[in-house]
N, C-alpha and C positions, 0 to 999 in steps of 0.2 A: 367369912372374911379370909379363911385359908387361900380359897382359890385367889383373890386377887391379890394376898402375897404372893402367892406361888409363880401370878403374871410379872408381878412388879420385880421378884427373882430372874425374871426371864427375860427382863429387858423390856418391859413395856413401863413407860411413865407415865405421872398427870399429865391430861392434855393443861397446858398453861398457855391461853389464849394475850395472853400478854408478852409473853418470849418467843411467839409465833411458831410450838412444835409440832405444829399440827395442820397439814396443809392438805386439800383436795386429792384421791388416792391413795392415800394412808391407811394402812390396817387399822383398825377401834377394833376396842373392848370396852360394852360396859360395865356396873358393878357388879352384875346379875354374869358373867360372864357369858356371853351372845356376841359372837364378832362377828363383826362388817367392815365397812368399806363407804370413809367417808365420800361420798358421791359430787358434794355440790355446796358450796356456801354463798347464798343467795344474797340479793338486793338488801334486802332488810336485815341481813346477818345472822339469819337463821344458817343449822348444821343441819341438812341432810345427810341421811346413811340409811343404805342398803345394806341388810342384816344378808348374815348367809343361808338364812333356815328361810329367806320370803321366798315365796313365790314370784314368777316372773312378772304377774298378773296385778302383784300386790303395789300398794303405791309404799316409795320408802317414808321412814321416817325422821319427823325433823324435830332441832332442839334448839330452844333459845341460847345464847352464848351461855349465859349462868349457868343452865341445867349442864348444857355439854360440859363444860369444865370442871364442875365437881360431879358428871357421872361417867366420864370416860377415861380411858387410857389408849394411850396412842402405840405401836409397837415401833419399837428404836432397835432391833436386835440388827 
């Protein structure tokens, strides 16, 4: 839990999918601290994100709204 205060000191916040801070483009962090780069949010309202450790070859991954909300953080610095 250090590291994601350490993020949350640094300017990154919850994503709150209801206050809309979090838009297509945006640096992510998860809890796991792994940043990406949300890619796409789709038909169904699924979150894709493009990690920065995938490979070019890899397909990104995606996250129902619930899970993205309480596992990400969005960067606001």
């Amino acid at each position: 839990m250090d590291r994601v205060r350490d993020l949350l000191e640094d300017g990154f916040t919850p994503v709150n999918l209801k206050a809309g801070n979090v838009k297509v483009g945006d640096d992510v962090a998860n809890r796991n601290c792994m940043f990406g780069t949300l890619i796409k949010i789709t038909k169904k309202g699924n979150y894709v994100v493009r990690y920065n450790i995938d490979y070019d070859n890899e397909k990104p991954s995606k996250y129902k709204p619930n899970a993205f909300e309480r596992f990400f953080l969005v960067d606001k610095r």
